[in-house]
Phi, psi and omega in degrees: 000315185301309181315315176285345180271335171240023165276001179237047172288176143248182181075009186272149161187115175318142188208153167203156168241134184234079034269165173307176189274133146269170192051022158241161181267151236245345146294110194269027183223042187268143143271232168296118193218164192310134175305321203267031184292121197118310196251152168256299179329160197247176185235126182015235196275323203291166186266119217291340181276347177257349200291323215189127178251165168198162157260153158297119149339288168279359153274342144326312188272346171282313177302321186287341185276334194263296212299336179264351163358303207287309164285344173303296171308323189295302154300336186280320195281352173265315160318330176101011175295125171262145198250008187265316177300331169287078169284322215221157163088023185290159164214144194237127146263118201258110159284126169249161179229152186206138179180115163309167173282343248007220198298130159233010199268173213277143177267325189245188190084168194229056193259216192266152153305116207203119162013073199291009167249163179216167193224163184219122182243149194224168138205180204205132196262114232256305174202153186249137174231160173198128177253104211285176210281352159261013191252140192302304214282136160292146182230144189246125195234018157211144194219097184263152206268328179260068202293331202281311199294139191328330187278021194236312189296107216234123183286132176249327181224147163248150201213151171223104196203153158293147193266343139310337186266087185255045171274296193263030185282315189307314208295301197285342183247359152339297181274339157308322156284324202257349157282324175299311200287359189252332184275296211312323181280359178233164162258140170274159169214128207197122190295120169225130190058029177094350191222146174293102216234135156231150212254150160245144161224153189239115187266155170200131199258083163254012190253030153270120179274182169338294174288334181272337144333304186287333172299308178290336187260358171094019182257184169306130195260196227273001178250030189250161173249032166275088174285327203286137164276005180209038188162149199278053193240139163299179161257013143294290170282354177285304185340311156290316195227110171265000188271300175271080198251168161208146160260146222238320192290144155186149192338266147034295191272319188281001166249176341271330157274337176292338149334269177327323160291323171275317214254344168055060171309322189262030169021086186253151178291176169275341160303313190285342183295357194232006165285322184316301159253052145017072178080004175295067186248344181232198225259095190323131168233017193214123165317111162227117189289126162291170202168129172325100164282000000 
C-alpha cells in the first residue's frame, strides 16, 4: 500500500538508467535531501544540515522531461514521427547555471548561524532531439524558446555559501558533479506518451558568469593579473594585443597545474611558481563547458 501510495504522489515518476548510476543511490522516490549528502566530512563551523538543499540530479531531470512530456509528443507528431517506432536515440541537451544570490540574511530573529550569502545552481533544458533508426540526421522536436527566463530555469541546489568560498563550494557540488559524470555514462529509461524512451544527456555550463567561472575552475579571482578565463595573457599583454588571443585552458590542464603549485616540483620562488601556472591556485572542481547560448 505504502508503495502504491506513493506513485500517486505528484511529481512522483518511476525511472531506471542502464547501467545503473554509479556513486548513486538506487533509489528513485527521492525529494529534497542535504546538499551535502555524498560528503562525510563536516564543512568548518556551520551546521551541515542548514548549508545546502539539493534534488538529486536525475530526479530533477526526469521531473523537468514529464513536464515536457506534452512537448515532446507534440514534437515526435509534427516532424511526422510515429512515436510508437521512437523508442531510442533521444539526446536531451541540459544548460547548467551557478550564480550568488548576494546578501540573504536574516536581520532579527534567532535561527542558526548561517552564511550570509547564497548561491543557486540551476538548469534549463535546452533542446530534445531524436534520431529515429533509418535515419542519418537527429531531429529536433523540442526547442526551448525562453533559454534565458526565470520559468525555464529549474533550481537543483540552494546554499548558503559565499560564491568566492571555494573550499565550500567544492564540498556541496562535489556530488553533484559526480551525478552528472554518472548520467554521462548512462541511459536514462523513462515512460514518456505511455511508451518506454531511453534518452542520452549532454550537459553545457553556460549559465556561469566570470567570477564563478574562476571560482570551479581554480583560478586567481578578479585582482590577478592573469584576467583571461580562457587563455594566458596578464593584462599587459592583453592590453598590447587585443587580437591574438587563442583559448589555451582546459579543466585537465588547470588540474596538473594546480598539481605544480602544490607540490612546486622544480622547488621555484612563488613568483616564478605562479608565473609557471599562471593563475592556477586552488584545486578545479567542476567542468564548465562553454557553448553558444
Amino acid at each position: 500500500l505504502r508503495s502504491a501510495e506513493k506513485e500517486l504522489l505528484p511529481g512522483f515518476h518511476q525511472f531506471e538508467w542502464q547501467p545503473a548510476l554509479k556513486n548513486v543511490s538506487s533509489s528513485w522516490d527521492v525529494g529534497i535531501i542535504d546538499g551535502l549528502s555524498g560528503w562525510t566530512a563536516s564543512v568548518d563551523d556551520v551546521p551541515a544540515d542548514t548549508i545546502a538543499r539539493r534534488f538529486r540530479y536525475d530526479v530533477a531531470l526526469v521531473s523537468a522531461l514529464k513536464d515536457l512530456e506534452e512537448d515532446i509528443m507534440e514534437g515526435l507528431r509534427e516532424r511526422g514521427l510515429d512515436d510508437s517506432t521512437c523508442t531510442s536515440g533521444f539526446t536531451v541537451v541540459v544548460k547548467e547555471s551557478c550564480d550568488g544570490m548576494g546578501d540573504v540574511s536574516e536581520k532579527h530573529g534567532s535561527g542558526p548561524a548561517v552564511p550570509e550569502k547564497a548561491v543557486r545552481f540551476s538548469f534549463t533544458i535546452m533542446s530534445i532531439s531524436v534520431r529515429a533508426d533509418e535515419e542519418e540526421d537527429a531531429v529536433t522536436i523540442f526547442q526551448e524558446q525562453k533559454p534565458n527566463s526565470e520559468l525555464s530555469c529549474r533550481p537543483l541546489c540552494l546554499m548558503f555559501v559565499d560564491e568566492s568560498d571555494h573550499e565550500t563550494l567544492t564540498a556541496i557540488l562535489g556530488p553533484v558533479v559526480a551525478e552528472r559524470k554518472a548520467m554521462l555514462e548512462s541511459r536514462l529509461i523513462l515512460s514518456v506518451g505511455g511508451l518506454l524512451r531511453s534518452f542520452r544527456l549532454f550537459f553545457r555550463g553556460t549559465g556561469f558568469d566570470e567570477k564563478m567561472v574562476r571560482e570551479m575552475e581554480g583560478l586567481e579571482a578578479s585582482g590577478s593579473m592573469y584576467v583571461c578565463t580562457l587563455c594566458d595573457s596578464t593584462r599587459a599583454e592583453a592590453s598590447q594585443n587585443m587580437v591574438l588571443h587563442s583559448i589555451t585552458r582546459c579543466h585537465t590542464e588547470n588540474l596538473e597545474r594546480y598539481e605544480i603549485w602544490r607540490t612546486n616540483p622544480f622547488s621555484e620562488s612563488a613568483d616564478e611558481l605562479r608565473d609557471r601556472v599562471k593563475g592556477v591556485s586552488a584545486k578545479p572542481f567542476m567542468e564548465t563547458q562553454p557553448t553558444l547560448d
